[in-house]
C-alpha positions in Angstrom: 15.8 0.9 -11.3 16.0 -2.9 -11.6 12.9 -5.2 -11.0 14.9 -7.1 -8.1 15.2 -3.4 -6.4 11.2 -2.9 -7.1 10.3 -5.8 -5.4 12.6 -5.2 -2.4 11.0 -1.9 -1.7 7.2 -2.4 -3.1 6.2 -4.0 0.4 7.5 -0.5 2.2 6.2 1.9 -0.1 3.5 4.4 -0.1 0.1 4.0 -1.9 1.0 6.9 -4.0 4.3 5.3 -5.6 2.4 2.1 -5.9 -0.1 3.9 -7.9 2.6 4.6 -9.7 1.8 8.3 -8.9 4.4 10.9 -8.7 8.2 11.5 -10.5 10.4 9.2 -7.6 12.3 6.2 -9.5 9.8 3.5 -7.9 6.7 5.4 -9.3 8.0 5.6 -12.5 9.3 2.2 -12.5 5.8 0.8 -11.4 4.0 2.6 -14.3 6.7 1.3 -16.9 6.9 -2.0 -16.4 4.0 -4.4 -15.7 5.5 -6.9 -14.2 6.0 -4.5 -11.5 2.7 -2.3 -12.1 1.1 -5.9 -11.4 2.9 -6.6 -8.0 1.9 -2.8 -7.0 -1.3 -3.2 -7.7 -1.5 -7.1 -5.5 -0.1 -5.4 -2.5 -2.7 -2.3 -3.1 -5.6 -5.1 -3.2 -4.0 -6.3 -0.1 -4.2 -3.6 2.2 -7.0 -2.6 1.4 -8.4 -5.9 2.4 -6.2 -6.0 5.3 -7.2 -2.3 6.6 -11.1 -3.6 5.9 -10.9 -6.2 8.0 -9.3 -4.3 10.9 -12.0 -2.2 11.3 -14.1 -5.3 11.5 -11.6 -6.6 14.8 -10.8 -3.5 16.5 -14.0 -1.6 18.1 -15.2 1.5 18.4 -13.4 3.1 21.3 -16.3 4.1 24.4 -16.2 7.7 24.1 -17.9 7.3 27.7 -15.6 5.8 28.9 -12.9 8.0 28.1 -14.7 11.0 29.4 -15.5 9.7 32.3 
């Protein structure tokens, strides 16, 4: 797998291949090459920031509410 096709896909992909976990061509690629394994690991930090501060925006649904 070339870098251009990494970096096509490494928005897409699961946590797990950006981990670089598992035997698919985009996890093994990710854990070879660190230009790659470096990009993978940016768009981990990401959304994990980004799911962090969603929970900060979107409330708690009223369970109250619903049963009512």
């Amino acid at each position: 797998m070339r870098c251009a096709d990494v970096v096509e896909l490494i928005l897409e992909a699961d946590p797990p291949d950006l981990r670089g976990e598992g035997k698919g061509a985009l996890a093994g690629h990710v854990r070879d090459c660190p230009r790659c394994g470096a990009l993978a690991q940016i768009v981990l930090e990401e959304q994990e920031i980004l799911a962090s501060s969603m929970l900060e925006v979107v409330p708690a649904p009223d369970l109250d509410m619903i049963l009512d």
